[in-house]
C-alpha positions, 0 to 999 in steps of 0.5 A: 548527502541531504543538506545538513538541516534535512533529515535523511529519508527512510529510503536512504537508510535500508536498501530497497528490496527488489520486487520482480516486475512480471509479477507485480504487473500481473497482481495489480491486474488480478486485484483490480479484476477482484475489485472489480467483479466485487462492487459491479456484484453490489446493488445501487443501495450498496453502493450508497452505504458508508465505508470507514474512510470518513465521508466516502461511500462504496461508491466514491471508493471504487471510483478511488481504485478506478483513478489510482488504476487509470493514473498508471496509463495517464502517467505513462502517456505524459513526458517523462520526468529527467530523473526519479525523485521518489525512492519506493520506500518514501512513498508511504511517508508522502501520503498524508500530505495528499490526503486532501487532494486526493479526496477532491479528485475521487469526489470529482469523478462521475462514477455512474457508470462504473462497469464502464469505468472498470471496462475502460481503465482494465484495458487502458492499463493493459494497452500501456503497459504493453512494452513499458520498462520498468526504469520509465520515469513517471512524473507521479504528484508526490514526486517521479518514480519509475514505473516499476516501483509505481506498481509496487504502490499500486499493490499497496491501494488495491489490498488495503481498500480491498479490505476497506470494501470488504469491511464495508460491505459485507464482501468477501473479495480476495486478496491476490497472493502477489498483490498481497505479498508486495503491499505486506512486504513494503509496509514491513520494509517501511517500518524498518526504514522508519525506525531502523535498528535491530533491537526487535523481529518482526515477522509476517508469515509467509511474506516478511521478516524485517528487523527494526528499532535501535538497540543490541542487534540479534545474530543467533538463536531465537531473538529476545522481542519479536512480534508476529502478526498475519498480512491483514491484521498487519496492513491494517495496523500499518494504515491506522484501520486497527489500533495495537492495544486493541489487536494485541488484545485480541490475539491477533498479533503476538509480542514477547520481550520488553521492547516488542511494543510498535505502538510509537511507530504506527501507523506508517500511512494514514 
């Protein structure tokens, strides 16, 4: 049990959900093998244009998505860590308290050459994998995880700046169907270990259904607060890219009953 003083982490509430590995490796490649033929298609003045992630330009984001790739390689290279500290489900909580470091080491890196980088982190990615379980222990910053519920977040950066680089850009660059379904399925699984309970339905067709906030638990026929929402509409109000208000507005999610309201609980990662 956590010391008396410490809250419980959102992980030690809801028992994880199980992601099948052969999968998930082979949706973060397809992803970043999206990304990739996305930006190398941009000219150097595209490159040059602003995203909505403050002060990074095009350019600084794919040398994000290179780094965030390269460091499952890097991580698997170095001495593993005795035991996993990070649960899969704490992971979107610990992201703000690194918001800062990370920005330095993407600025850091010479993107010049980014065919190149792309070319080198793809096989990097690959050659390490070859043979690595899923039970390794990485010594990630934010604390050691295995390495199969490192890919899990790996599917995380890859959609959501996906988005970001297709809002900047004008591209249109898909979205790997797994890749998706994971980084939709641990945000909605996020937000019920934020606010657990039962009260509420939230649905993400095709990909998830959680329940979450406290109150009378649903156990037959149609719930009395559900919200609807699609996978993109829902990662972007999960990382702060869209607002409630604004998306509920427009129709893009669906809300009925009194306490179908999520705008206290997000975003979950910022």
């Amino acid at each position: 049990m956590p010391p008396a003083n410490r809250p419980a982490s959102p992980a030690a509430k809801k028992r994880p959900r199980r992601y099948d590995s052969a999968k998930t490796r082979a949706a973060v490649l397809a992803q970043f093998r999206q990304v990739r033929d996305g930006v190398l298609a941009l000219s150097p003045e595209a490159l040059d244009g602003p995203t909505r992630l403050g002060a990074w330009t095009v350019r600084d984001l794919a040398a994000h998505l290179v780094w965030m790739m390269g460091s499952v390689p890097e991580l698997l290279a170095a001495p593993a860590p005795p035991k996993s500290e990070l649960a899969l489900l704490d992971w979107p909580f610990r992201l703000a308290g690194a918001a800062e470091r990370i920005d330095e080491w993407t600025r850091g890196m010479d993107a010049a050459d980014l065919a190149g980088l792309f070319a080198e982190t793809e096989r990097a990615y690959e050659a390490a994998l070859a043979g690595a379980p899923d039970e390794r222990v990485l010594p990630v910053s934010l604390g050691a995880m295995t390495l199969g519920d490192f890919l899990v977040t790996r599917t995380v950066e890859l959609v959501v700046h996906t988005d970001d680089l297709n809002a900047a850009t004008g591209l249109a660059i898909p979205f790997d169907r797994q890749a998706l379904a994971a980084c939709t399925r641990l945000l909605a699984d996020a937000l019920a270990a934020k606010a657990p309970g039962g009260a509420v339905e939230v649905r993400i067709p095709p990909y998830a259904v959680v329940q979450c906030v406290e109150g009378p638990r649903h156990t037959r026929g149609t719930p009395p607060n559900v919200i609807e929402t699609d996978p993109t509409t829902w990662l972007r109000l999960a990382t702060g890219r869209a607002a409630w208000a604004a998306e509920l507005d427009a129709a893009r999610v669906s809300a009925s009953g009194e306490r179908a309201d999520l705008t206290g609980l997000l975003p979950l990662l910022s």
